[in-house]
C-alpha positions as CSV (number, residue, x, y, z in Angstrom):
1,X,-13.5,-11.5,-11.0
2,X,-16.1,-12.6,-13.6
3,X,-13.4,-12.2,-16.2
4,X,-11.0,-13.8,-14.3
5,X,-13.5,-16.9,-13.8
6,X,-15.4,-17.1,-17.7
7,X,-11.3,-17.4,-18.6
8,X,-10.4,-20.5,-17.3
9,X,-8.4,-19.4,-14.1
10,X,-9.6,-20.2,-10.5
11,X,-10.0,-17.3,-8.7
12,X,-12.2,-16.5,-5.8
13,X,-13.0,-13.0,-4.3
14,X,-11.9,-12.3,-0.7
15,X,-13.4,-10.5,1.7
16,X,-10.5,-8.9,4.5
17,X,-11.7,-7.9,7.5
18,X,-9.4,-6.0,10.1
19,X,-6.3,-4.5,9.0
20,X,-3.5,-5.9,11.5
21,X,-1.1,-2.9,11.6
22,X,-1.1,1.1,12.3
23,X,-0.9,1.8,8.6
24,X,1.4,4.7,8.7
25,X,1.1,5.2,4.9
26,X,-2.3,5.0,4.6
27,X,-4.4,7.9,3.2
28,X,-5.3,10.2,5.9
29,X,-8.9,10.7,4.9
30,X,-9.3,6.8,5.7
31,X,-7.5,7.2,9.3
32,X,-9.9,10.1,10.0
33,X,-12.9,7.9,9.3
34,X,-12.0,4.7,11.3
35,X,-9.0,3.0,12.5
36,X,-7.4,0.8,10.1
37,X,-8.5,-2.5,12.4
38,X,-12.4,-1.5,11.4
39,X,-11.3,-1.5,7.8
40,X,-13.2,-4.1,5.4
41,X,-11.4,-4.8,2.0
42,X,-12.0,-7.0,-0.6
43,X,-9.7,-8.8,-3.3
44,X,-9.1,-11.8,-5.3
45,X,-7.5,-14.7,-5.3
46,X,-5.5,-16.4,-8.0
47,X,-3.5,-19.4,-7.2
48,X,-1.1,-18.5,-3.9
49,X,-1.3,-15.0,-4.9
50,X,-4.1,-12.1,-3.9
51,X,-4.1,-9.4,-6.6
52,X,-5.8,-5.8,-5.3
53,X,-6.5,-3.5,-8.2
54,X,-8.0,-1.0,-5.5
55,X,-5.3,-0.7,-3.0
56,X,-4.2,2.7,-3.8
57,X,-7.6,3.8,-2.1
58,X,-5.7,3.4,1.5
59,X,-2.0,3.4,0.5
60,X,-2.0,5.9,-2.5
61,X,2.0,5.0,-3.4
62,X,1.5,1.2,-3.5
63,X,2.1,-1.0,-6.8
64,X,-0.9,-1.2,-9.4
65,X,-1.9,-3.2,-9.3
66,X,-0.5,-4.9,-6.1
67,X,0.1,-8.6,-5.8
68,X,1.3,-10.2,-2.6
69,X,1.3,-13.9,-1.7
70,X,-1.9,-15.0,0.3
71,X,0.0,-16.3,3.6
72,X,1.6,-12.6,3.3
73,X,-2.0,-11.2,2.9
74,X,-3.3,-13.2,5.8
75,X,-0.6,-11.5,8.2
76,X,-1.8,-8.3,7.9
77,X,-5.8,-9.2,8.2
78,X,-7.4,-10.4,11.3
79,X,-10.2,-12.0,9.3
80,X,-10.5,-13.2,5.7
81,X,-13.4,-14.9,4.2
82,X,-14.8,-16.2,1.0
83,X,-17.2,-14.4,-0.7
84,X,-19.5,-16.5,-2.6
């Protein structure tokens, strides 16, 4: 994030809150310790974009690093927020 920020680009770091579906996929150690609606994640940013360089944590096969749109990203949260 600091990076991102001391090189020019406007980026802010999210904090997600709630994971909307039954994450099927998801690494089973994480299931066993909550379910995936108590789940706190946090990403950044950039533009219309969120990039998550630590995504495989939950979903082990997923892109590296994985970028989705943010009005995708906010469909599977319940809450995100800002983290100044």
């Amino acid at each position: 994030m600091d990076d991102l920020l001391l090189g020019g680009f406007d980026a802010r770091m999210l904090r997600c809150e709630g994971l909307k579906t039954e994450a099927a996929s998801a690494d089973e150690r994480w299931l066993a310790l909550c379910a995936p609606s108590l789940w706190t994640h946090f990403i950044v940013q950039l533009g219309g974009d969120v990039i998550d360089l630590t995504r495989r944590q939950f979903f082990p096969y997923s892109a590296f690093p994985y970028v989705q749109s943010f009005a995708t990203c906010k469909t599977e949260w319940m809450n995100i927020s800002t983290v100044d």
